[in-house]
N, C-alpha and C positions, 0 to 999 in steps of 0.2 A: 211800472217796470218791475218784476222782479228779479232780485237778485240770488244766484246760483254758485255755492261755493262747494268745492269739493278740495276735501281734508286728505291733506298726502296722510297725515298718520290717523289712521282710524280709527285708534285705542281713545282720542282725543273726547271728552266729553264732558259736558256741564253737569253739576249737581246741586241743586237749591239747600241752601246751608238750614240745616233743621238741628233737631238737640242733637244726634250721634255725629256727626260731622263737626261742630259748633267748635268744639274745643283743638281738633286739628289745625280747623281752617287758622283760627283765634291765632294760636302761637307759629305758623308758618312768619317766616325772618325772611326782605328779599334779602339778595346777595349785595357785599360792599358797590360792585359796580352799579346796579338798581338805584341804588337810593338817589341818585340825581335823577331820577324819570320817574319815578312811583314811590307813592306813598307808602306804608306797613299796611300790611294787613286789618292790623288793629285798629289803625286813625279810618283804611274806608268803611270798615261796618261800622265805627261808630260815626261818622258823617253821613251815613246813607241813612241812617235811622234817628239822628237829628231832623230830618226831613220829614216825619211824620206829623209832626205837631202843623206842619205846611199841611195838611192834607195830602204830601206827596204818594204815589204807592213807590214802595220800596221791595225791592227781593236783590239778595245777595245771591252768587254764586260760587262754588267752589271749581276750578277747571282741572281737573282728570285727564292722567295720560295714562291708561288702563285703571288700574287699581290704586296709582301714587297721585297722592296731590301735589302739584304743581302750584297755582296761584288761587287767588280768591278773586270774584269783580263785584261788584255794587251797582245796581243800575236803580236810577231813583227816577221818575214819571211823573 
């Protein structure tokens, strides 16, 4: 089955955290309200890349609403 989503906001978009992005992503803070639903920033890229020595694959993203970054995600495989 595939699944088919379409983005009411189009500026919406993923970017694979590499060296120029790194330190953005790094010090983004959620907000007071977040912190009971998600982690920092900082604890998912370093738990996603704890996962390595697993032989996991790991890629971090940074999530884009045009130009501004918004959040970071970790997806470990």
């Amino acid at each position: 089955m595939e699944h088919v989503f379409e983005l009411k906001n189009k500026n919406v978009h993923l970017e694979k955290v590499n060296p120029d992005n790194f330190d953005d992503l790094y010090d983004l803070e959620v907000t007071e309200p977040q912190k009971n639903f998600v982690a920092s920033n900082r604890y998912s890229m370093a738990e996603a890349y704890a996962h390595l020595p697993n032989g996991d694959f790991v890629q971090c993203f940074g999530i884009y609403d045009g130009e501004m970054r918004k959040e970071n995600t970790c997806e470990v495989f």
